[in-house]
C-alpha positions in Angstrom: 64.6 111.0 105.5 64.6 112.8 102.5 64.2 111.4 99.1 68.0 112.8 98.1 69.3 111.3 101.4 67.3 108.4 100.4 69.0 107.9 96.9 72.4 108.9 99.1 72.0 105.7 100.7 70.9 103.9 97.8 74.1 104.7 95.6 76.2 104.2 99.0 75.1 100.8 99.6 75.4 99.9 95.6 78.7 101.3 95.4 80.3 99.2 98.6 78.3 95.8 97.2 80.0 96.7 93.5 83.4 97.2 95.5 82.6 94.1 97.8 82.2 91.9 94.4 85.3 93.3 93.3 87.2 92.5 96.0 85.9 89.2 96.4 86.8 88.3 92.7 90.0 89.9 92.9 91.0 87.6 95.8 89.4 84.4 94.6 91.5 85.2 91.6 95.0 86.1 93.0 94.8 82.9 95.5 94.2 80.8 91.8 97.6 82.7 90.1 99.3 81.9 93.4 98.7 78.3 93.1 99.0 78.2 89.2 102.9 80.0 89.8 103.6 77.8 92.6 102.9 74.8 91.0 104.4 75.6 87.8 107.5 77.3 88.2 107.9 78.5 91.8 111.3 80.1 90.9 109.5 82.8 88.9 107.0 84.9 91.0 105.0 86.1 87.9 101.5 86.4 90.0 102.5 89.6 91.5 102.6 91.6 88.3 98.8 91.0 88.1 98.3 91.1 91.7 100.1 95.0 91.8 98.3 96.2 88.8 94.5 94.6 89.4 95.3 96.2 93.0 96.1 99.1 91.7 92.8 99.2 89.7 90.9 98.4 93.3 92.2 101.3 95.0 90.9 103.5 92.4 87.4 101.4 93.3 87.7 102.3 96.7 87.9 105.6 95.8 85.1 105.7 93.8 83.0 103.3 96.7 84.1 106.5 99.2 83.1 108.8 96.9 86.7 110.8 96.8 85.9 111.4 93.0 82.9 113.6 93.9 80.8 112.8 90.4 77.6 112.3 90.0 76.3 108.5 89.8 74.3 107.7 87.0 72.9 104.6 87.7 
């Protein structure tokens, strides 16, 4: 392979694992608001309103992770 396929691969692979932290984190996180509502005040659902927007901010990630944004990767 060449040395730009080469740092192709590279930001590829750093990309997904960035994305697979996110998600991870964001999950971890929505599971601990679930319980926290439940437990609470279960009449109010009030752990979707961070759930939407933080997943909203993820499926810009997996954009970027796909590389729909077509910029160059710095680092």
């Amino acid at each position: 392979m060449s040395d730009s396929s080469d740092h192709d691969v590279q930001r590829g692979r750093r990309r997904l694992r960035g994305f697979g932290l996110h998600l991870a984190g964001y999950f971890v996180v929505v599971v601990a608001l679930v319980a926290i509502n439940m437990l609470s005040s279960p009449e109010n659902p009030w752990f979707v309103w961070p759930m939407v927007g933080w997943g909203g901010v993820l499926a810009a990630h997996v954009a970027f992770a796909m590389g729909l944004f077509g910029g160059s990767d710095s680092g």
